[in-house]
N, C-alpha and C positions, 0 to 999 in steps of 0.2 A: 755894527752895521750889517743887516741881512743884504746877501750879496744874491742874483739875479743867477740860479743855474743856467745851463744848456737846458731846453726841454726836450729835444731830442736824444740827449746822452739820458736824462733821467729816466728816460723809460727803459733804456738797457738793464734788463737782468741777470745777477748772476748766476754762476755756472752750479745747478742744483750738485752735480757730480764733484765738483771739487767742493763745496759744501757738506757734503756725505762725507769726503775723505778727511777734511778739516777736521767733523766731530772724533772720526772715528781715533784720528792718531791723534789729538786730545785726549781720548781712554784710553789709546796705549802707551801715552807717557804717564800716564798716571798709574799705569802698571796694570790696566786690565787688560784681558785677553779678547783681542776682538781679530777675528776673521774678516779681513778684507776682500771682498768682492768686488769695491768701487772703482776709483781711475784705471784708465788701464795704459799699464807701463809695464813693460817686460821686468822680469825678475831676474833677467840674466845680467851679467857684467858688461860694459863696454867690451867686445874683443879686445885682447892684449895688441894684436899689428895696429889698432887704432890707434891703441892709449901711446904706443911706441913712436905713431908717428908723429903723433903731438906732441911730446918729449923731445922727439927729431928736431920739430920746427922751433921750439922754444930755443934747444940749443943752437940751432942758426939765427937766433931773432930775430924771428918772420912774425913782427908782435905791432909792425904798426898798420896804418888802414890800409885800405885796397880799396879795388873801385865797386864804387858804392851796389853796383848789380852783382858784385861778386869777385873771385880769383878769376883772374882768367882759365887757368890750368882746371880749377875745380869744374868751371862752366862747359869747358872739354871733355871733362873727364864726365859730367852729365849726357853730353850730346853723345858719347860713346857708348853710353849703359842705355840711354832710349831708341839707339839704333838696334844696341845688339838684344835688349832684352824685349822689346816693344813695336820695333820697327819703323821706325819714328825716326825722321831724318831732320834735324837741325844744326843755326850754325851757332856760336856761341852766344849770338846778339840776340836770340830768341830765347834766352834762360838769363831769368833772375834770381839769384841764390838767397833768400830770406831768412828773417830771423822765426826760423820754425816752419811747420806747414799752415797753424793758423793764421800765421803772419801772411803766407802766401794767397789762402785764401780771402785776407782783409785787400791784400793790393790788387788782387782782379775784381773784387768787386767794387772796390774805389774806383777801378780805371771803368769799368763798361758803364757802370749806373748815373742815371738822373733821377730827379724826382721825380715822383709818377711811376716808375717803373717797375716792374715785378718779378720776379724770381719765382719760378716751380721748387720747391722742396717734395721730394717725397717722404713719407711718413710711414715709419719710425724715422728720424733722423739724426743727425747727431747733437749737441745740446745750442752749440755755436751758433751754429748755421744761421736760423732769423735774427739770431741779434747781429749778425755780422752785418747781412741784409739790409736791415733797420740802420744802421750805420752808416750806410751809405746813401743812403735815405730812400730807399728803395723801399718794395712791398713785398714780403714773404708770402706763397702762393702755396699753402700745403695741400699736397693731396695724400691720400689715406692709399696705403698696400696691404691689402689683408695677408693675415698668416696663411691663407690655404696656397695664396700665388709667393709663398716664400717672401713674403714680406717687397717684393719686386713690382714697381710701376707699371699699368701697361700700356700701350699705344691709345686706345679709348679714354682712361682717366686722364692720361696726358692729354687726348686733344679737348676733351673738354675742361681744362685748365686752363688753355692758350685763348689769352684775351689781344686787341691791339696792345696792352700796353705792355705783355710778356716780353723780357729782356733777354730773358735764361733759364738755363734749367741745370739745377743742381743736383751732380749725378755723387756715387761715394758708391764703387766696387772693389774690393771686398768692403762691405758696408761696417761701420760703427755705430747702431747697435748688436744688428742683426746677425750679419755675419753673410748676408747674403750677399751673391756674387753672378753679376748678369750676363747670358752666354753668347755666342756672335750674333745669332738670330736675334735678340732680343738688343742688342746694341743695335744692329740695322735699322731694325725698326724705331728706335730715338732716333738714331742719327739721320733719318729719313725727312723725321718729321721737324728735324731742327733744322736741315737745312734747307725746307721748303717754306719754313717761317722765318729762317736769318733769326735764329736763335742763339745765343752765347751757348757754347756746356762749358759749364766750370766741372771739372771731371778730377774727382780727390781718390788718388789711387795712393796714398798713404799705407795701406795695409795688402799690395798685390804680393810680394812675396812669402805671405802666409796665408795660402792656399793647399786645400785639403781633396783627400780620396779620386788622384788624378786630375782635379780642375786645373783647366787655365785660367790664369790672368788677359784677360784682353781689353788692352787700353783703347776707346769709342775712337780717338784719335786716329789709332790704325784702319779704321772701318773705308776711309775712303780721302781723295784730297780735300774734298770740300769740306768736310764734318772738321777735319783736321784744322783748316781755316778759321773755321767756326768753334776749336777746343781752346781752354786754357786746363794746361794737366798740372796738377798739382802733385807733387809726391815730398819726400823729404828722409831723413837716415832717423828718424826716433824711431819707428816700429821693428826695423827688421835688423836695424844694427845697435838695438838698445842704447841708442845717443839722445834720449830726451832732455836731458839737461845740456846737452852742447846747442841747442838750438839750430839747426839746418835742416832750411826746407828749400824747398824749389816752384819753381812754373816756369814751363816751356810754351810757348804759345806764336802767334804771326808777329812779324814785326813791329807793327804798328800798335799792338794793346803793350808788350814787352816795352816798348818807348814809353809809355803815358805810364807803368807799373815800376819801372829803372827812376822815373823823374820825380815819384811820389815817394818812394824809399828813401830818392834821396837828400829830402827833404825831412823827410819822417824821424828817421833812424839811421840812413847811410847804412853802410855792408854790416853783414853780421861777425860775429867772433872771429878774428881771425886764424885760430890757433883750431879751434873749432873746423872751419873751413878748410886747412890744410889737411886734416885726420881726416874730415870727410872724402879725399880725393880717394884716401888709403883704402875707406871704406868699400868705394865701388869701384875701385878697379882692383884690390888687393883678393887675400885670400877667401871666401865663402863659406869656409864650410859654417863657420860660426851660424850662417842665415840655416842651414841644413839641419844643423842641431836641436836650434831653437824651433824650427820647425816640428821636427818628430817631435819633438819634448811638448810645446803645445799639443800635437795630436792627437797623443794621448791621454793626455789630460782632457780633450774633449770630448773624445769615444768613451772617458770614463761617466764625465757629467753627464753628458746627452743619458750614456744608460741610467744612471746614478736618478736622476730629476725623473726620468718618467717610470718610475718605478713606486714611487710618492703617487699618494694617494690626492687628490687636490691640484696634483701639480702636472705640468708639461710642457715639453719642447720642441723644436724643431732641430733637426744635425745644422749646425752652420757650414758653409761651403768655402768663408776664413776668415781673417780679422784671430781675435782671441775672445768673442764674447757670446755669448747664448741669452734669449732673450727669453725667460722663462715665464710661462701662461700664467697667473694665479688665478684668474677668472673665476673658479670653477667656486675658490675660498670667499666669495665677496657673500659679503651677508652673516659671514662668521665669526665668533671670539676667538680669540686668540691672546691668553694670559691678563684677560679681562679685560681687552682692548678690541671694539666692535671692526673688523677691515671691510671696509667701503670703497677704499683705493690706493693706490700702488703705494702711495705716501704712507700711508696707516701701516702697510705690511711693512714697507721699510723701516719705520721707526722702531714698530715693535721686535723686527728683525734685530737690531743693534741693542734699542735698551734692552729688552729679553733675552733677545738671544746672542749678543754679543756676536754677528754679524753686521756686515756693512755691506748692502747692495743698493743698487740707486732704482729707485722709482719709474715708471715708465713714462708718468707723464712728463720727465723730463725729457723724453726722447718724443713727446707727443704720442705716447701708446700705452692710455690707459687699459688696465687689464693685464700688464708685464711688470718684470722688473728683469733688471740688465745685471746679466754675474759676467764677471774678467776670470777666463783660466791663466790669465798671467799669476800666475801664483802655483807654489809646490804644491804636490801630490796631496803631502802630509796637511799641509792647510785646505786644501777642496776639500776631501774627506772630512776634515773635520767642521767645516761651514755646514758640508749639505747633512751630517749629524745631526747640528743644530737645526737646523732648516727644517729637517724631519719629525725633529722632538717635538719643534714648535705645533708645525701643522696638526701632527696628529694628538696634539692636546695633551 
């Protein structure tokens, strides 16, 4: 008996990037040698104080549920870090602790969205995002940032994006792809225009602690009380405490969307890991330097790329300002062979990147920016090097 899908779910597609990662570690278990430039996950270890404290908790059997928004202690130990690190003053009742950040981002767009309604994306963006949207049955509203404006929105494109049925605007500083990272003037000016239109920002600071060459991180939230009103902040410990498989994420937000985001969770999925959950307290109020490390150790590795790609004939970049990704031009290659395969678009380079060249970088028009492709320096020296080798061989034929 043919059974009646969702037509709504069926149009969800999936994640081009975890597609790329699939093929590639498919040829590395088959024993070939492929250069990973795809998902991007730190290369580093969970910190030991982390892994210790969840050892801790295990040995107390701190192993059954909690309440479904979270630990209480853990939700403290949030409101302490977005005081001290962001300036961001909440009380525990305004944070739900989720399973992940994307998790965080599916429960605020569950909580704001009706039908009809539209979400701003800006463009590059990260692969989720519209289908998250779509999920909620909402309308993805992309606007396009060119590389000259650093790949960054600006108050013009913004306003003519904003129709009656605009809900929100989907911000991501330090960004994934890009790496771009928006400075106070430039958050004013959103935050301006969102609170003269009773705008949502779902604001994905998921990557603020890996910031480069003196920038700040400043979360729209701090910009003023109102915008604040108007924020759901997203953050969570995968990027900067290399915990992507413990799953913890977060949103801080007014009480009233935290209520409708608490009641949908806990329904959904109830609290996340518990063990999980108690490491994370460890994470953000415990030692640092581990963030400090991982930080230089990325920056160099992007001062190497950044030199490395535009030095390539064919090719170029922009420095990113943080995150761990560089969003590299091909542009320049479209209309060319390449190991007897014509590239027309970012897909084509990619393929031929991995079967050829036994590289793996993900396409731009995943990210909706055809003309690119997205490299992760989460990866050793000794592996960049020898990607953008590849990379090199290929282009110049």
């Amino acid at each position: 008996m043919k059974i009646k899908l969702s037509e709504k779910n069926l149009k969800i597609e999936a994640s081009v990037t975890l597609a790329i990662d699939a093929k590639a570690k498919k040829m590395q278990a088959e024993g070939i040698n492929v250069i990973s430039f795809g998902v991007g996950e730190p290369d580093f270890n969970t910190p030991e104080n982390i892994n210790n404290a969840a050892k801790e908790g295990l040995d107390k059997g701190i192993t059954r549920y909690t309440a479904a928004s979270g630990l209480p202690k853990l939700r403290e130990a949030i409101c302490h870090k977005l005081l001290k690190d962001n300036g961001l003053e909440y009380s525990p009742e305004n944070i739900i602790v989720t399973n992940g950040a994307k998790h965080a981002l599916y429960n605020a767009l569950q909580a704001i969205c009706n039908p009809g309604d539209e979400i701003i994306i800006p463009v590059p963006y990260w692969v989720s995002y519209g289908e998250l949207v779509k999920m909620a049955d909402a309308t993805p509203v992309f606007v396009d940032c060119s590389e000259e404006n650093e790949f960054k929105v600006t108050k013009e494109d913004l306003m003519a994006a904003i129709t009656p049925k605009t809900k929100g605007i989907m911000m991501n500083s330090p960004s994934n792809p890009t790496g771009a990272l928006y400075n106070r003037s430039e958050l004013e000016e959103i935050a301006k225009i969102a609170v003269e239109n009773n705008l949502v920002i779902i604001s994905d600071e998921i990557y603020e602690k890996l910031v480069y060459d003196g920038a700040e991180h400043i979360s729209i939230a701090s910009i003023n009380d109102d915008i604040k009103d108007l924020t759901i902040v997203v953050n969570g410990m995968s990027k900067a405490y290399a915990m992507t498989g413990w799953r913890i994420g977060y949103t801080a937000s007014n009480k009233e969307i935290a209520k409708v985001m608490g009641n949908i969770q806990s329904h959904a999925t109830s609290h996340p890991n518990t063990i999980a959950q108690y490491a994370s307290i460890e994470g953000i109020l415990g030692d640092q330097s581990s963030v400090i490390k991982m930080r230089k150790a990325f920056d160099e590795r992007r001062r190497y790329m950044v030199e490395r790609i535009n030095r390539i004939e064919g090719l170029s970049c922009l420095t990113p300002k943080g995150a761990f990704y560089i969003m590299m031009n091909i542009s320049k290659i479209f209309g060319s062979e390449i190991k007897g395969k014509r590239i027309n678009t970012s897909m084509d380079f990619a393929e031929v990147c991995l079967d050829k060249g036994l590289v793996a970088v993900v396409p731009g028009i995943a990210f909706g920016a055809e003309g690119f492709v997205r490299l992760s320096y989460a990866n050793s020296m000794e592996n960049i090097k020898m990607g953008l080798d590849r990379i090199e061989e290929l282009v110049k034929g």
